[in-house]
C-alpha positions as CSV (number, residue, x, y, z in Angstrom):
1,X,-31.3,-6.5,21.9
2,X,-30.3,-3.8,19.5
3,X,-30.0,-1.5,22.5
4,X,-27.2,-3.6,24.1
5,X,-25.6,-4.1,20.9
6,X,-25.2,-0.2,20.2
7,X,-24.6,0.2,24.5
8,X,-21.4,-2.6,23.7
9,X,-20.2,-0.7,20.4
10,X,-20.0,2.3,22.3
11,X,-18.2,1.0,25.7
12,X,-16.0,-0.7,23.1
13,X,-15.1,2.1,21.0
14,X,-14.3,4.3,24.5
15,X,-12.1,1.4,25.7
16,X,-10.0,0.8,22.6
17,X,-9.6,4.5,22.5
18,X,-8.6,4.3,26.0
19,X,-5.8,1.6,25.9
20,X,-4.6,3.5,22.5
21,X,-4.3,6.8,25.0
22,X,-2.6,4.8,27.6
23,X,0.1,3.1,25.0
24,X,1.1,6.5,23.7
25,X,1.5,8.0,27.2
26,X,3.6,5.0,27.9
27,X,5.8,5.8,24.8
28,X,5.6,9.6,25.6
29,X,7.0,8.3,28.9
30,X,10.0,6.6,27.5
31,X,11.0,9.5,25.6
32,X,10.5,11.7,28.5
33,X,12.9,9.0,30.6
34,X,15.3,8.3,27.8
35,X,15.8,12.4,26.9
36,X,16.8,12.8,30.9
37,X,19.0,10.1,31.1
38,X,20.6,11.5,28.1
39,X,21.4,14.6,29.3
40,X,22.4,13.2,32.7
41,X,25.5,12.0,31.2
42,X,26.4,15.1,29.4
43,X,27.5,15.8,32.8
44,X,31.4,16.4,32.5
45,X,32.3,14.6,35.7
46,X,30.3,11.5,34.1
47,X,32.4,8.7,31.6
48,X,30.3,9.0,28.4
49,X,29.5,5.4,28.3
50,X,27.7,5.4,31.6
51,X,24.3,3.9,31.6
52,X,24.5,2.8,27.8
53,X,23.8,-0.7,28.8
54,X,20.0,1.0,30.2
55,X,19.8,3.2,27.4
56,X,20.1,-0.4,25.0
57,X,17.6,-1.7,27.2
58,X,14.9,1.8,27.6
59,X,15.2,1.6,23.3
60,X,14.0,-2.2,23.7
61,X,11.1,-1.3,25.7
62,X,10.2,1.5,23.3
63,X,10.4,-0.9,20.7
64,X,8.2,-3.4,22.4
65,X,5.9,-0.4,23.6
66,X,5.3,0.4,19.8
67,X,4.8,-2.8,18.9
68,X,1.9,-3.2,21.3
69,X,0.5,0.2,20.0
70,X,0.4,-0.9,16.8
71,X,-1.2,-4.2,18.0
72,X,-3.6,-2.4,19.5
73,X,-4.0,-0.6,16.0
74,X,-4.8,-3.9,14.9
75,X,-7.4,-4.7,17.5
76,X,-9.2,-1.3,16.8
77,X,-9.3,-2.2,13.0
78,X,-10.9,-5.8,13.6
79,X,-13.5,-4.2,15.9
80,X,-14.4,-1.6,13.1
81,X,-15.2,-4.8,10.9
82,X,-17.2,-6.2,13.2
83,X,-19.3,-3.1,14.1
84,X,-20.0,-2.5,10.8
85,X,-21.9,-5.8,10.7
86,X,-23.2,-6.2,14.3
87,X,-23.4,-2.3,15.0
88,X,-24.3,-0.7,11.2
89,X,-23.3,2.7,10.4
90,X,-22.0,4.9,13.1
91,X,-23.1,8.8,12.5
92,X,-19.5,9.3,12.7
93,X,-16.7,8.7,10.6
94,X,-15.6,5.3,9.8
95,X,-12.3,4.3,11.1
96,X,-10.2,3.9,8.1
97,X,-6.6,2.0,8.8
98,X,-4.3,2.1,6.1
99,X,-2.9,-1.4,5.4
100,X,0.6,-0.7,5.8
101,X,0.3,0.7,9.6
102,X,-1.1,-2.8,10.2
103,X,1.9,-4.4,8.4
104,X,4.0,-6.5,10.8
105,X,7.3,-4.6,11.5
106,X,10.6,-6.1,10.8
107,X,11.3,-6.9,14.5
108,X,7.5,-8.3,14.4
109,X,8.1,-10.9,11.5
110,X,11.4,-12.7,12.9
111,X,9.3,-13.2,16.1
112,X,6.9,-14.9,14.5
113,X,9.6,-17.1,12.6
114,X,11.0,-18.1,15.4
């Protein structure tokens, strides 16, 4: 049993990792996006306000896109907790989350009043 245990910690750890990877390429996207539609408009023959209605919009996926990152951030420190009771000492280093990076953002507490 303590086989599968230690075989699910470690598919565990390589999937949280993974979907951590995958939200940062998706904000690392945004940027890319947001830095080209930018300078697409510094065109001269283009009105300055063009696209600011999408650039409103790409900022509010960005937003949402760091919100589930640090969700994720979240997830990773609850599965720490539990691996250190189900799993027991990794050779590695803990994972070590400060408290405020797991603090609700402003944005992320007037959602949940609502």
């Amino acid at each position: 049993m303590e086989n599968r245990i230690l075989a699910d910690a470690h598919n565990l750890k390589k999937l949280i990792r993974e979907a951590e990877a995958l939200a940062d390429e998706a904000i690392i996207a945004m940027a890319r996006l947001k830095q080209a539609m930018l300078t697409a408009r510094q065109n001269p023959e283009i009105e300055v306000n063009t696209g600011q209605r999408a650039l409103v919009r790409l900022t509010e996926a960005e937003s949402q896109a760091l919100s589930m990152s640090t969700s994720l951030l979240r997830v990773h420190d609850e599965l720490s907790k539990v691996s250190r009771i189900y799993a027991g000492p990794d050779t590695g280093g803990q994972t070590t989350i400060p408290p405020t990076d797991l603090a609700p953002t402003p944005a992320e507490r007037e959602r949940l009043r609502a």
